[in-house]
C-alpha positions, 0 to 999 in steps of 0.5 A: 838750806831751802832756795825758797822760804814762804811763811806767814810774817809778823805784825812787826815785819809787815810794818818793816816791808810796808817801807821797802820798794813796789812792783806789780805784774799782771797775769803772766808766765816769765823766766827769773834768775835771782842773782842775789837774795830777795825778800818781798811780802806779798800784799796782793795776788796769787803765783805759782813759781817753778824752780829749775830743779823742778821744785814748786813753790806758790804763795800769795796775799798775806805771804813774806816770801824770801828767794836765795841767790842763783836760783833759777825759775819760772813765774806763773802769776795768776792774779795779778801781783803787788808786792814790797822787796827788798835785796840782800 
């Protein structure tokens, strides 16, 4: 199973995002582990992450994206991020 999934969601999971949790973060480079699964969708702003086994993942305006549990990474985020997510 793949520690990142990126795809481009529904009309019905956008809905279902727009009632989770915000964060925002402007241009920056920073380290993140996910201790438990994450899903967000990503409303504005381009990133680029790094896994720590070296895989590259990048998503941006307009992609769910869905990190597993115990993966480790760095964020390069390029134009500034907003995001509904949720845990779990």
């Amino acid at each position: 199973m793949s520690k990142v999934k990126v795809w481009k969601p529904s009309e019905a999971e956008i809905l279902e995002a727009k009632r989770w949790s915000t964060w925002s973060k402007e241009e920056s480079v920073f380290d993140w582990y996910y201790d438990e699964p994450e899903q967000f969708y990503v409303v504005e702003g381009e990133v680029d992450v790094e896994l720590d086994d070296g895989t590259k993942v990048s998503f941006g305006a307009g992609d769910m994206v869905r990190f597993e549990g115990g993966v480790g990474c760095k964020w390069h985020v390029k134009k500034k991020i907003f995001k509904h997510y949720t845990f779990g």
